[in-house]
C-alpha positions in Angstrom: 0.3 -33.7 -48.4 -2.2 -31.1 -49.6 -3.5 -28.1 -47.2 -6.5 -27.8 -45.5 -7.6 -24.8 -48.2 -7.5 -27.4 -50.8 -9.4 -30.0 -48.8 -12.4 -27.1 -48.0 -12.7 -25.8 -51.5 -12.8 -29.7 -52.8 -15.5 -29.8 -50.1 -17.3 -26.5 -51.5 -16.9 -27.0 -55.3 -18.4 -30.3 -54.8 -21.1 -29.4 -52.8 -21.6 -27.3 -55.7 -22.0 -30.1 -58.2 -18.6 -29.6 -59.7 -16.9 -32.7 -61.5 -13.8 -34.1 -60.1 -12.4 -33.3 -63.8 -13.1 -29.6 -62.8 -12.3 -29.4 -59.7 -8.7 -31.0 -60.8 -7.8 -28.3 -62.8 -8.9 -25.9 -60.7 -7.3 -26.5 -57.3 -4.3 -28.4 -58.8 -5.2 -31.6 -56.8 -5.2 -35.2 -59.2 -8.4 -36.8 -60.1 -7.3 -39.7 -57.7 -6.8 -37.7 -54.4 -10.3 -35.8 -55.2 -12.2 -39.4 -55.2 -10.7 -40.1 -52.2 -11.7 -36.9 -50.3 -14.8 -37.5 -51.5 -15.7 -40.4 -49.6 -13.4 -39.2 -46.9 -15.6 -35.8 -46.9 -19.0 -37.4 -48.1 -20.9 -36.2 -44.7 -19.3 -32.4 -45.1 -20.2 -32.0 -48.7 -23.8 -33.7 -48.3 -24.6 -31.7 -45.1 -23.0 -28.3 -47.1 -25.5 -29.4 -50.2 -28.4 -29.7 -47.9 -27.3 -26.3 -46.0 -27.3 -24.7 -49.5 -30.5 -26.3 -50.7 -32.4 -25.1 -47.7 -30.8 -21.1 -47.7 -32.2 -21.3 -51.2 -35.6 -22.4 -50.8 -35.9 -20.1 -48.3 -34.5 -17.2 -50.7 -37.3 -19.1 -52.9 -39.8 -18.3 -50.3 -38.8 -14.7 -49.8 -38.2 -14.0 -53.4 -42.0 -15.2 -54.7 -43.3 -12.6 -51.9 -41.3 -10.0 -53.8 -41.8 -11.4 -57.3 -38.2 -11.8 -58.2 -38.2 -15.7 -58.5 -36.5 -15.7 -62.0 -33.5 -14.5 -60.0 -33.8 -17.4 -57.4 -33.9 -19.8 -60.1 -30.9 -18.8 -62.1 -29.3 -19.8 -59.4 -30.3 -23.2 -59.0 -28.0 -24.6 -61.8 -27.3 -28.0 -59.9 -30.0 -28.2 -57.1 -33.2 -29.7 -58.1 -35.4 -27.5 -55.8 -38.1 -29.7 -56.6 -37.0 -32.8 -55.2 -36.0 -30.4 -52.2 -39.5 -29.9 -51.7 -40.4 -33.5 -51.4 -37.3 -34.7 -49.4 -37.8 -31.5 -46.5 -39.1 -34.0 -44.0 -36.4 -36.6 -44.6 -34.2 -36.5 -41.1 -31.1 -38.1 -43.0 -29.2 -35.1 -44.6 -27.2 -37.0 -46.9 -30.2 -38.7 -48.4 -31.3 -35.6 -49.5 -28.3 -34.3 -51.3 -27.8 -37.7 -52.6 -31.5 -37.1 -54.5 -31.3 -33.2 -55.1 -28.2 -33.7 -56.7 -28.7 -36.5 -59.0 
């Protein structure tokens, strides 16, 4: 049985956008136990994704006052930040990580 470390950094290297391949070799786990903790976990990582979206469009917001968005954006590797701003009013949290993360 794997530890509840391995299960939370499964949960934050996916919320991340990390591949199960990835996240494998990293943590040790198989490719079959991460797919399962995925679904087991699907409404942790979706509402850690949406948590992360929303600290950086605020950082977004903050940065443009202080002109140091190409900073901001080098951080948004996996997070469409776009679709963020169209899915904002959306209620379901996992809907919107389902579509920022596509």
């Amino acid at each position: 049985m794997k530890n509840n470390e391995d299960k939370e950094n499964f949960i934050a290297l996916r919320a991340q956008g990390i591949s199960f391949d990835k996240i494998s070799t990293e943590i040790g786990v198989s490719k079959p136990t991460l797919l399962k903790w995925d679904q087991e976990f699907a409404k942790e990582i979706a509402n850690l994704r949406y948590l992360e979206a929303d600290s950086l469009l605020t950082q977004y917001k903050l940065a443009k006052q202080h002109e140091s968005i190409p900073v901001i954006q080098a951080r948004l590797p996996t997070c469409n930040y776009r679709k963020y701003f169209r899915w904002v009013r959306i209620s379901n949290k996992s809907q919107i990580s389902k579509e920022l993360f596509r």
